[in-house]
C-alpha positions in Angstrom: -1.6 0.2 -38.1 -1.4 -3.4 -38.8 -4.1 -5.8 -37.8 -7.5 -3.9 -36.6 -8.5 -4.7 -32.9 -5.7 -6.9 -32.6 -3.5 -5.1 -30.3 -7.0 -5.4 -28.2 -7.5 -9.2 -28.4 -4.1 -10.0 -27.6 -4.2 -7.6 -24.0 -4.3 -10.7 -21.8 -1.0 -11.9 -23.4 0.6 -8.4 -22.5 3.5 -8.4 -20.0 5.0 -5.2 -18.2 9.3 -6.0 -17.7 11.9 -4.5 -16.3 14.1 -2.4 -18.9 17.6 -4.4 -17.7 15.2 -7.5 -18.8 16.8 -6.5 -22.5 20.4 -6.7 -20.8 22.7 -8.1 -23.2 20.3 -8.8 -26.5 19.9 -7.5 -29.8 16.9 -5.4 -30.8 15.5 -4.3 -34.0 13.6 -1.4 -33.9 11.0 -0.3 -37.0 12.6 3.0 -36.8 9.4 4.7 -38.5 7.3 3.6 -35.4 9.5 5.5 -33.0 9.4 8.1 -35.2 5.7 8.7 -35.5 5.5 7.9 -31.8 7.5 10.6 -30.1 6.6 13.0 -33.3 3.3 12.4 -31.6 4.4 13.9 -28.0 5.6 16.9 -29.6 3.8 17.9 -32.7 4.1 21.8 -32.2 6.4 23.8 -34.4 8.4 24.6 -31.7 8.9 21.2 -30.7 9.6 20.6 -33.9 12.5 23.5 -34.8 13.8 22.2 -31.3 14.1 18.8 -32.2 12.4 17.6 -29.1 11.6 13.8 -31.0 15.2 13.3 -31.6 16.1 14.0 -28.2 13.6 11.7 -27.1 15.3 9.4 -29.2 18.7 10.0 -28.3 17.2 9.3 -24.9 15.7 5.9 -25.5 19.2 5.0 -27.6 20.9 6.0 -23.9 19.1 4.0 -21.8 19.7 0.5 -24.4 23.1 1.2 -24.4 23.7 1.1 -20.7 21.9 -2.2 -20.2 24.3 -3.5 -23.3 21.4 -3.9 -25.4 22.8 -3.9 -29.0 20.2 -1.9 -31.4 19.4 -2.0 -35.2 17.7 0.4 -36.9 15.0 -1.3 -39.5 13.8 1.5 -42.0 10.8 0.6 -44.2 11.5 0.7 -48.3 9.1 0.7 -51.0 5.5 0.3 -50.5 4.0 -3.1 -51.3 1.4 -2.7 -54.2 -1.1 -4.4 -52.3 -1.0 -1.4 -49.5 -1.2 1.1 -52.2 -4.9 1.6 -51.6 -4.5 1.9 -47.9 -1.7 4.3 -48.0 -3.7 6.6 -50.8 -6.4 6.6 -47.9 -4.0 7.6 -45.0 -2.6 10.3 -47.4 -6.3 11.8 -47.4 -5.9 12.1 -50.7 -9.5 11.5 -52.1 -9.0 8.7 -53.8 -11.2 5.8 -53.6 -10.4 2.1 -53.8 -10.3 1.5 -57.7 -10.6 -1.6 -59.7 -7.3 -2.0 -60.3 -6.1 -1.3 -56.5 -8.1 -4.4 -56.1 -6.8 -6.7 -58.8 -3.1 -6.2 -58.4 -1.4 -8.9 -60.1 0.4 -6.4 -62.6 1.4 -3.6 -59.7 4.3 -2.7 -58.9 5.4 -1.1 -55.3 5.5 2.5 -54.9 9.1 3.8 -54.1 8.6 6.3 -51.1 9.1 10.4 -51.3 12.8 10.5 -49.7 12.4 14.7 -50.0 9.2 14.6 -47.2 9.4 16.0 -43.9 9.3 12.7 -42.3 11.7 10.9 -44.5 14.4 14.1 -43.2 13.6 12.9 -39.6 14.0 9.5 -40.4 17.3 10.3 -42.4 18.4 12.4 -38.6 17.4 9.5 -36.7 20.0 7.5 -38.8 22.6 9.7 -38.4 22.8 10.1 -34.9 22.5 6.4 -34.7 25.4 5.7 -36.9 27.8 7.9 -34.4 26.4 5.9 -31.7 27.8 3.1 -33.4 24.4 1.7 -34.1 23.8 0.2 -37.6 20.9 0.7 -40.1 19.2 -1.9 -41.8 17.2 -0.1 -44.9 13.8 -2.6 -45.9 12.9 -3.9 -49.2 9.4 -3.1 -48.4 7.7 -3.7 -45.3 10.2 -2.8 -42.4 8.1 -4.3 -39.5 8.5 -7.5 -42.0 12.6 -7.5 -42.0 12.3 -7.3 -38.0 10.0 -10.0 -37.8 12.5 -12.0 -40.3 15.3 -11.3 -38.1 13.7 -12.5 -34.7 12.0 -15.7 -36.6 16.2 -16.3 -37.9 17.7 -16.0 -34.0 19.4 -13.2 -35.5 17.9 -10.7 -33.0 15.8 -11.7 -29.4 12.9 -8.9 -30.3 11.6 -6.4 -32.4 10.3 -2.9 -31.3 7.3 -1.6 -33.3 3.6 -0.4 -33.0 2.2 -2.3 -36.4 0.4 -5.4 -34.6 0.9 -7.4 -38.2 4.3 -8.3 -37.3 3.1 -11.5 -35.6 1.6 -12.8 -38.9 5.2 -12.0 -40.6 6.6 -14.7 -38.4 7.7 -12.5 -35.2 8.3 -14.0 -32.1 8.6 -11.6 -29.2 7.8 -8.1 -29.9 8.2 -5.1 -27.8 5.1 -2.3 -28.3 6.0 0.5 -25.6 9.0 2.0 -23.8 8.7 4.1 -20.7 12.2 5.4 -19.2 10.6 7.1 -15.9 10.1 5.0 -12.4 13.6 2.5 -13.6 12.3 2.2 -17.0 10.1 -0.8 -18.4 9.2 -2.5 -21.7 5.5 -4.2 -22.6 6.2 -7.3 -24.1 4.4 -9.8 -26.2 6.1 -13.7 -26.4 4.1 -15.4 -29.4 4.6 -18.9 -27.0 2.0 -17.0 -24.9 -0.6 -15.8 -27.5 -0.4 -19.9 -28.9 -1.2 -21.0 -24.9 -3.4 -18.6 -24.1 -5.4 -17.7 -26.7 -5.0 -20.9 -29.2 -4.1 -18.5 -32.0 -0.8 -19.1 -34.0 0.4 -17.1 -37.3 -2.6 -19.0 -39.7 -5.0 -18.1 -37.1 -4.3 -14.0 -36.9 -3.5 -14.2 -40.7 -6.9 -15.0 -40.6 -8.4 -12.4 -38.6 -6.2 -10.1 -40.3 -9.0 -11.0 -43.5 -12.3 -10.8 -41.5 -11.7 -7.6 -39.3 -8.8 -5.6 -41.5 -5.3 -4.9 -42.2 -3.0 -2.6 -44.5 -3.9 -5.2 -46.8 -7.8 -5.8 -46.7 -10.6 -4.3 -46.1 -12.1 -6.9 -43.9 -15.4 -8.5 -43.8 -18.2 -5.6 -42.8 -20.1 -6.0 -39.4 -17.4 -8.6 -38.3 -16.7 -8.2 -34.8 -13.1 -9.3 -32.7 -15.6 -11.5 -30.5 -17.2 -12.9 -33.8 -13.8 -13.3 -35.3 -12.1 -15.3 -32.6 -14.8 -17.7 -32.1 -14.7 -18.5 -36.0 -11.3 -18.5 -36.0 -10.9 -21.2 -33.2 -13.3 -23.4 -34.4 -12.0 -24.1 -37.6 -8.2 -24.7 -35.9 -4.6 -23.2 -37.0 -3.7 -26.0 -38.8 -6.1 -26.2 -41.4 -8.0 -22.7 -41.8 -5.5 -21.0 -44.5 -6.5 -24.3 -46.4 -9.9 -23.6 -45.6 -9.5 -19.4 -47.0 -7.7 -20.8 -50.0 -10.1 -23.8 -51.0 -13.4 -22.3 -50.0 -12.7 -18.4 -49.3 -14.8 -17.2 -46.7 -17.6 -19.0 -47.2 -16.9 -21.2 -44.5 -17.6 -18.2 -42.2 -21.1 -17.9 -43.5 -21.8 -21.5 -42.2 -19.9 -21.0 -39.0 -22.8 -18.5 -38.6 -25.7 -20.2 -40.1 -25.1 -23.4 -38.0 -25.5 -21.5 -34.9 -29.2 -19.5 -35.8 -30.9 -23.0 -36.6 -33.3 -21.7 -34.5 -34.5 -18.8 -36.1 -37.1 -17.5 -38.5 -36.3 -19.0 -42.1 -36.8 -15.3 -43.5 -34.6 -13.7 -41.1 -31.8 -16.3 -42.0 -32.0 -15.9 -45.4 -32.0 -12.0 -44.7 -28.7 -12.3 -42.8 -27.6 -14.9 -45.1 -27.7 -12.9 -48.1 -26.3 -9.9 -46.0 -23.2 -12.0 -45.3 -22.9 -12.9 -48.8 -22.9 -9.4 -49.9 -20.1 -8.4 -47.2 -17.9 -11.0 -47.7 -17.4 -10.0 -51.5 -15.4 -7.0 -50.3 -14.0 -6.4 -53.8 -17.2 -6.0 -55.5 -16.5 -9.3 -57.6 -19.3 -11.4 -58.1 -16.8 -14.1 -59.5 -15.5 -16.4 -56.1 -12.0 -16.7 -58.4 -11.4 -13.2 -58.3 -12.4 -13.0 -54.6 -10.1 -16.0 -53.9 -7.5 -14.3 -55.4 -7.5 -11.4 -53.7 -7.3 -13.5 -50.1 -4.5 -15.6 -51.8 -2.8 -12.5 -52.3 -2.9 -11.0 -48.8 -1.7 -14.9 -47.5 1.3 -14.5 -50.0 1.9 -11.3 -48.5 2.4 -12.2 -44.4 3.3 -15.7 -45.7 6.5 -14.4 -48.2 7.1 -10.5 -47.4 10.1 -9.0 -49.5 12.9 -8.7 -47.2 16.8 -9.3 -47.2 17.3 -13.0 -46.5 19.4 -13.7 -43.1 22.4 -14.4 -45.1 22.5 -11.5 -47.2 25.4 -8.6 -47.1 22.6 -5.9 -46.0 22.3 -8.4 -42.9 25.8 -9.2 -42.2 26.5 -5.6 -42.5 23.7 -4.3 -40.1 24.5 -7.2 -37.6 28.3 -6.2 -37.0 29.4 -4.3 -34.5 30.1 -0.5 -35.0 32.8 2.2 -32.6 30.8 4.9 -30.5 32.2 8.0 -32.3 32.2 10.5 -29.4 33.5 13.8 -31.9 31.0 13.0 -34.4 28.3 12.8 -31.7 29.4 16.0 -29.9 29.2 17.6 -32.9 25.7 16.1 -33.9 24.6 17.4 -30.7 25.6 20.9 -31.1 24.0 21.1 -34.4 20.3 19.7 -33.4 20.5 20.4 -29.7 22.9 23.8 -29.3 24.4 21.2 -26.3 28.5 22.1 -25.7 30.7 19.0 -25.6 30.7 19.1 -21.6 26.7 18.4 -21.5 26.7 15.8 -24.3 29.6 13.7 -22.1 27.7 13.8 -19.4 24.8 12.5 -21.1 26.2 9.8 -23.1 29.7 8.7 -21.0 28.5 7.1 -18.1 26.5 4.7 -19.9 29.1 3.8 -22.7 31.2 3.1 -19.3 28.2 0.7 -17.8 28.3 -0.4 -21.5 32.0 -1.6 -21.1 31.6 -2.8 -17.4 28.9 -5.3 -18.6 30.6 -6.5 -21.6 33.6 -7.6 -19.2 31.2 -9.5 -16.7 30.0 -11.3 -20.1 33.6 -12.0 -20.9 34.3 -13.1 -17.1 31.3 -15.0 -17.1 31.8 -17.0 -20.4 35.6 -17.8 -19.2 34.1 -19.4 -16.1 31.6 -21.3 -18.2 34.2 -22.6 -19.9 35.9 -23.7 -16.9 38.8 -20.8 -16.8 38.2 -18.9 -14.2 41.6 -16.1 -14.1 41.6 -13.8 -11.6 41.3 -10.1 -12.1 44.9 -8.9 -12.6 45.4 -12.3 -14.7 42.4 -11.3 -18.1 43.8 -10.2 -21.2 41.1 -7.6 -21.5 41.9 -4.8 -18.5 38.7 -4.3 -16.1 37.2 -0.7 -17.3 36.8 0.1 -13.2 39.8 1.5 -11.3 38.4 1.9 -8.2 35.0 2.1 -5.9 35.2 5.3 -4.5 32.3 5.2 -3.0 28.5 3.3 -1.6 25.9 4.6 -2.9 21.3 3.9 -3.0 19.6 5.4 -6.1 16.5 5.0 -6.5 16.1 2.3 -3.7 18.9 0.0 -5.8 22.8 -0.2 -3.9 24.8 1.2 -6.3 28.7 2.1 -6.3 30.9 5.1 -7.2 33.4 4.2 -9.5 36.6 5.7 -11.2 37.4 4.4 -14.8 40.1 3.0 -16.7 41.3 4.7 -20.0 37.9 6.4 -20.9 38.5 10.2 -22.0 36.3 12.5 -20.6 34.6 10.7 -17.8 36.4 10.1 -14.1 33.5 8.9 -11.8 30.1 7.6 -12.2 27.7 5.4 -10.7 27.1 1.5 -11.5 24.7 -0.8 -10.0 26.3 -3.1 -6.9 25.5 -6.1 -8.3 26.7 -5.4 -11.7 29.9 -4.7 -10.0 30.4 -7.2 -7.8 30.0 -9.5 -11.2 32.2 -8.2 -13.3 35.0 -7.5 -10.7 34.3 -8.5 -6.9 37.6 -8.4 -5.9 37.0 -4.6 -6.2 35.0 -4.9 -3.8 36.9 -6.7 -1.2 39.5 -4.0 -1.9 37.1 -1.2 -1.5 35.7 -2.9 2.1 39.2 -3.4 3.0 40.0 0.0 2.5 36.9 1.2 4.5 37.6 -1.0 7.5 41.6 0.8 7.4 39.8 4.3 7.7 37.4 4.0 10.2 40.0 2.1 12.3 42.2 5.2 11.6 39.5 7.6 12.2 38.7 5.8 15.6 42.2 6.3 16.9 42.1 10.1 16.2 38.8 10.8 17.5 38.4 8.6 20.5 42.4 9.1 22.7 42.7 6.6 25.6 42.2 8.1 28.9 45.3 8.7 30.1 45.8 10.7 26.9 42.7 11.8 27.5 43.5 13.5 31.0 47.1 14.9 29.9 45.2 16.8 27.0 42.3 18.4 29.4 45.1 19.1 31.9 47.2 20.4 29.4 44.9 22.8 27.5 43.4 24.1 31.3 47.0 25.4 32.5 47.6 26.8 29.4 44.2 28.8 29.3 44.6 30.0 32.9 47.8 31.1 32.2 46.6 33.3 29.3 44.1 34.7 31.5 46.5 35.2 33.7 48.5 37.3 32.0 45.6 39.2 30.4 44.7 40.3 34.3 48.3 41.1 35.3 48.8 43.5 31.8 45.6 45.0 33.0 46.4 45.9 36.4 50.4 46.8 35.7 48.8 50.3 34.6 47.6 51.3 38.3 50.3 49.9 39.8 51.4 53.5 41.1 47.9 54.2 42.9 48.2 51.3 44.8 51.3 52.5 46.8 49.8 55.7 47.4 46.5 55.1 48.2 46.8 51.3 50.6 45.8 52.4 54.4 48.5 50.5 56.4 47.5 49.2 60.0 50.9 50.1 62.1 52.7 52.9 61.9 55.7 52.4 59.7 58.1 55.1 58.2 60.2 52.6 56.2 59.5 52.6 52.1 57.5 50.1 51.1 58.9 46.9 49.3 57.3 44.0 47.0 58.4 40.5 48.3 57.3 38.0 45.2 59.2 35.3 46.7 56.4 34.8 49.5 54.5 32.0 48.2 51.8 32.9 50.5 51.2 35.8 48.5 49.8 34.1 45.0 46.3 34.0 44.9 44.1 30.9 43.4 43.3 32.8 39.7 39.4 31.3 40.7 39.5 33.9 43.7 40.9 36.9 42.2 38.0 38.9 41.9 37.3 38.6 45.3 40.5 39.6 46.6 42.0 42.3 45.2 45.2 43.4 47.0 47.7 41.6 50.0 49.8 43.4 52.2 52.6 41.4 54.4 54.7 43.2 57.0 57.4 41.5 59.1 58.1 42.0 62.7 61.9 42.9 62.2 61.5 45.6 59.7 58.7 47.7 58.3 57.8 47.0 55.0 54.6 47.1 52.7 53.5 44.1 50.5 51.0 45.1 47.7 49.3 42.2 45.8 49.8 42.7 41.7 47.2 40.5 40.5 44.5 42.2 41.5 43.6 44.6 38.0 41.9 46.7 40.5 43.2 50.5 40.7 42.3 51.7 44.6 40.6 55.2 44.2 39.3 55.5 47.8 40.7 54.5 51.6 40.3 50.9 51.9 39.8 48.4 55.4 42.5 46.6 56.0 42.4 43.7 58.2 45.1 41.7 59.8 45.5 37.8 58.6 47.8 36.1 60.9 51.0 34.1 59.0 52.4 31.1 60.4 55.7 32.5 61.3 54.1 35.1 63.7 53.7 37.9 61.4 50.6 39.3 60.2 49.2 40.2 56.9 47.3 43.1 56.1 44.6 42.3 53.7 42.9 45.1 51.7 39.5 44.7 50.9 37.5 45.7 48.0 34.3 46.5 47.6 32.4 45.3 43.6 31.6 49.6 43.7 35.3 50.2 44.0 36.9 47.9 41.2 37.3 50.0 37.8 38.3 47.4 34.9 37.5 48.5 31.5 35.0 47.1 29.4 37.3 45.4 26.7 39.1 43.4 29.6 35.9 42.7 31.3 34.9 41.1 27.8 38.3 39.1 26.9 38.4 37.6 30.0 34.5 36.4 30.0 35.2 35.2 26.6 38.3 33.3 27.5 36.5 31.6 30.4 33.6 30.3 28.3 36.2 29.0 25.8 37.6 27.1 28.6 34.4 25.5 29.8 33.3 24.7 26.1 36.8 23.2 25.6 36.4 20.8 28.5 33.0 19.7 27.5 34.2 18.7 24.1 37.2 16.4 25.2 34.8 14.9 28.5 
């Protein structure tokens, strides 16, 4: 819960980032916050035998580890006595706030129930961490208190949680939410921003946390956030924990007095003696034991029980830790029923972006440093073999890669300008390499002309030749009708004879459907010339007419009617199909 309205006063110091704004730093993460959180998304039993928060988890853990975000897990441990009230009440137990829940110098935190359904998710949450190679960090008391003392240290750049009192245990920058969908984004709070802005530093919401409410108090009744601030503000950071610790809150009732001058003297007293009565929120009518009890809720935000930043527990948590990919496999299969295949796919590709990014850190530090090596020079070998390919996701360039020494994955796909980082001279290679293709690709698709015209030429003789012989095959079968069958002009008694060597007698292939058979007949001797090309077989008397020839001979020419040519159907169909392959060809190459 932490502070009540808080969250609300501090909504004009909320920023909306970028999830690669976490590239490269360390995050703690109040692990029971998450928890609750996506327990909260999916709270049927269902959801709950499928383990749909721990995939949501796993998720999250995916996404941080592909922007090199190193993660520690912050679990909370006992509960401080003074919350022991306000956790009775969340528990619904019945109880009311007792005497001795209010007086609480002799009471000792509550260890929590390890056996409770939660604590088993939290102890899951741990596990599948640790084979991600992300470490655990288990609280004295308060864990939202640990991350706040290890961002106050340097020893992390943020905290993830949902309790708004982290800010008055010293935090600096806390993350609330973290969406994955549309890129992925974080909100953000930077305390530097709540101090400008809002004039409040950690006295000031301490402060507030003891007039509107907190784990830890009750709050003063009828006190507004509006109310609140204003008091705050005027009494100043510096000096208003003095003021709670000298005076109480009595210095709130003249904050309010001073401004109602103005009004009726019974009313004030009315409101007066109202105030009085709500500020004793113990019950006490002694001001020492209502100062104590403010004291003690100071002492708690001021000096929380935590592991100091040099402790072991710290050390420990803060080192780094191997991504154990059989452990997580089988972690997988047990909560999820996912084979090995889908968990690689999952997880791989961003352990790879994971390496790729810690080598443009390396890179990048070496050139700081004034030693800038080229690639082939680093000790460490660059995790990319090769850009296979360009790629946009999402609107963002992006490259296809293949990977160096990683079991399990070949290719995935990197952000451009991570790559051209880490390792541009990949990326000269890769343009290079381009340029060489489409130079190759160019020559094969796109011949010169000369080239050009042999190929068409080429390809047409060879097609009419086919054709050719497809006609002559077909009319070789009727070959004996046409002797018998030709009409003949003069009278001749000699036997026919075929002269081929007549080059006269070859028809153009274009005009062989309108010319079906030739007959040549010399003057000297009485012969018959019959045309073979024509696929034609003669079944009636044909009129023949005489073409002269140059040498004074004439040429009987047969001709055919379309009613009189019988060619069957499938050479009808071959040849129509060879002479649209032959136009189709041409169009291509022209």
């Amino acid at each position: 819960m932490g502070v009540k309205n808080l969250w609300d006063i501090l909504e004009s110091c909320k920023k909306t980032l970028p999830l690669h704004h976490l590239q490269n730093k360390r995050v703690c993460i109040d692990l029971s916050c998450w928890m609750v959180q996506l327990q909260n998304v999916s709270k049927s039993h269902s959801c709950m035998k499928q383990k749909v928060y721990l995939r949501g988890l796993f998720h999250r853990l995916r996404a941080l580890i592909a922007v090199n975000c190193t993660i520690v897990f912050v679990t909370d441990g006992s509960i401080p006595a003074i919350k022991l009230s306000t956790y009775r009440r969340r528990l619904n137990s019945g109880c009311e706030v007792t005497q001795d829940d209010r007086n609480l110098p002799n009471v000792i935190s509550l260890r929590r129930n390890m056996g409770s359904e939660f604590s088993c998710m939290i102890k899951e949450a741990k596990v599948l961490g640790m084979a991600l190679g992300i470490a655990c960090l288990d609280g004295i008391e308060e864990a939202e208190a640990q991350c706040a003392l290890l961002n106050s240290e340097s020893l992390c750049d943020g905290c993830f949680t949902l309790d708004s009192d982290v800010f008055l245990f010293g935090a600096r920058t806390v993350y609330r939410d973290i969406c994955l969908g549309d890129g992925g984004y974080v909100t953000c709070y930077e305390m530097t921003d709540i101090q400008r802005r809002l004039g409040f530093g950690r006295n000031s919401l301490i402060t507030l946390a003891l007039l509107l409410g907190c784990d830890y108090s009750q709050g003063v009744h009828g006190m507004g956030p509006e109310s609140a601030c204003q008091i705050v503000k005027s009494a100043g950071d510096n000096v208003i924990l003095q003021k709670v610790a000298s005076e109480g809150l009595s210095f709130v009732k003249k904050k309010r007095s001073s401004k109602k001058q103005g009004a009726i003297s019974k009313c004030n007293n009315s409101k007066e003696n109202s105030l009085d009565h709500d500020m004793n929120i113990n019950g006490s009518k002694h001001d020492s034991q209502r100062d104590d009890q403010h004291l003690q809720v100071i002492d708690a935000y001021l000096k929380p029980k935590c592991h100091s930043a040099d402790s072991d527990a710290v050390h420990r948590a803060l080192a780094q830790y191997p991504f154990q990919r059989a452990k997580l496999q089988q972690i997988c299969a047990q909560f999820f029923e996912w084979p090995p295949e889908k968990t690689d796919e999952y997880i791989l590709p961003k352990i790879a972006e994971r390496n790729l990014r810690r080598f443009c850190n390396l890179r990048s530090t070496s050139s700081d440093l004034g030693l800038k090596l080229p690639l082939h020079k680093i000790p460490v070998k660059c995790p990319v073999s090769k850009i296979i390919k360009h790629r946009r996701v999402q609107g963002r360039d992006c490259y296809e890669v293949s990977w160096e020494d990683l079991d399990g994955l070949k290719t995935s796909i990197v952000p451009a300008d991570l790559v051209e980082s880490a390792c541009p001279e990949k990326i000269v290679e890769f343009e290079e390499e381009t340029a060489e293709r489409k130079k190759q690709n160019h020559r094969k698709t796109r011949p010169n002309k000369s080239e050009k015209g042999s190929s068409v030429t080429e390809i047409d003789l060879k097609l009419q030749r086919l054709l050719l012989d497809i006609e002559l095959e077909s009319s070789s079968v009727h070959n004996a009708s046409f002797s018998s069958n030709v009409e003949i002009s003069e009278s001749h008694t000699a036997a026919p004879e075929v002269d081929l060597t007549n080059q006269d007698l070859w028809l153009d292939p274009k005009s062989s459907d309108d010319i079906s058979c030739n007959e040549v007949g010399p003057s000297t001797a009485k012969s018959e010339v019959i045309d073979l090309l024509s696929p034609s077989p003669p079944r009636q008397s044909r009129i023949v007419s005489k073409f002269p020839k140059s040498n004074g001979q004439c040429i009987d020419v047969i001709d055919l009617s379309e009613s009189e040519t019988d060619v069957s159907p499938e050479h009808e169909r071959k040849a129509r199909e060879l002479r649209l392959f032959l136009a189709s060809i041409r169009d291509e190459i022209s």
